[in-house]
N, C-alpha and C positions, 0 to 999 in steps of 0.2 A: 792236714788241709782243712776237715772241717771245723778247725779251731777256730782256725784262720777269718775261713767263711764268717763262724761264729761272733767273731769280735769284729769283723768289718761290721755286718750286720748289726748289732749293738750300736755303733758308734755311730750309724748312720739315722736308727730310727731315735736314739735319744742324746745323741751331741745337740742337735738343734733346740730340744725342748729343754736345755741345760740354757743355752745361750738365750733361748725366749726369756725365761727366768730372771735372769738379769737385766731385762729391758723394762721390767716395773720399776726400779730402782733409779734416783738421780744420784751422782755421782756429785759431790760436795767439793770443791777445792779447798785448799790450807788458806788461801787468801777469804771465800766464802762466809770457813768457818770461823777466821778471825773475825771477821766483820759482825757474823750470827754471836758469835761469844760477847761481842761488844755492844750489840744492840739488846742480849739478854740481859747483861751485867743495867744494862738505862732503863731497864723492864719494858721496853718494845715490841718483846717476841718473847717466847716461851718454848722451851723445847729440852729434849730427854735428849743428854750426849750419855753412850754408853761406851766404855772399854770392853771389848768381847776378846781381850787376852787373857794369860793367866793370872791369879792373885799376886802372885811372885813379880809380874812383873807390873801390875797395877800400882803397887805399893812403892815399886821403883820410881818408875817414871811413866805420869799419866797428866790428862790437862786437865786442869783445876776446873770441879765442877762437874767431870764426870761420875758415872757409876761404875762401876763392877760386877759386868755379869760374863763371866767364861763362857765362850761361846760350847763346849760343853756340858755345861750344868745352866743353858735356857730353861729348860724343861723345873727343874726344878726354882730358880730365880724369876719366875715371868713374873710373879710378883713386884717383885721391884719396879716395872714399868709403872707401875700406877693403872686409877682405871680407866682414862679417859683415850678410846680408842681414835679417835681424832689427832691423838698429841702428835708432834715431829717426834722423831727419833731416827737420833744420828749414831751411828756404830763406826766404830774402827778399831 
């Protein structure tokens, strides 16, 4: 029973602050990002598309012009963003 308790309780004071979290983030469409890929390709906009899957499957199949940073090994890859803390960056 007080596991129970235990894990309700959890879930109650940080379900919500998981979910706030997500609410600094826009959510990009396929059709958005075609358009941003298309206005980068005519140098209109600028922007950091990354792949945050594995290399395995980066090297499969990825959108041209992304990077490669496994969302595991951020910590050691943040380099690769560049330095300009302002820039877009799109992940998927």
């Amino acid at each position: 029973m007080r596991k129970i308790v235990c894990y309700t309780l959890a879930m109650i004071l940080f379900l919500p602050a998981a979910v706030f979290a997500l609410e600094r983030f826009d959510i990009v469409t396929t059709e958005e990002l075609r358009q941003m890929l298309a206005d980068r390709a005519a140098g209109k906009t600028e922007f950091l598309l990354v792949n945050s899957l594995d290399e395995i499957i980066y090297r499969d199949s990825s959108i041209p012009g992304s990077i490669n940073i496994p969302w595991c090994r951020v910590a050691q890859m943040a380099d690769r963003l560049g330095e300009d803390k302002d820039k877009l960056i799109i992940t998927y």
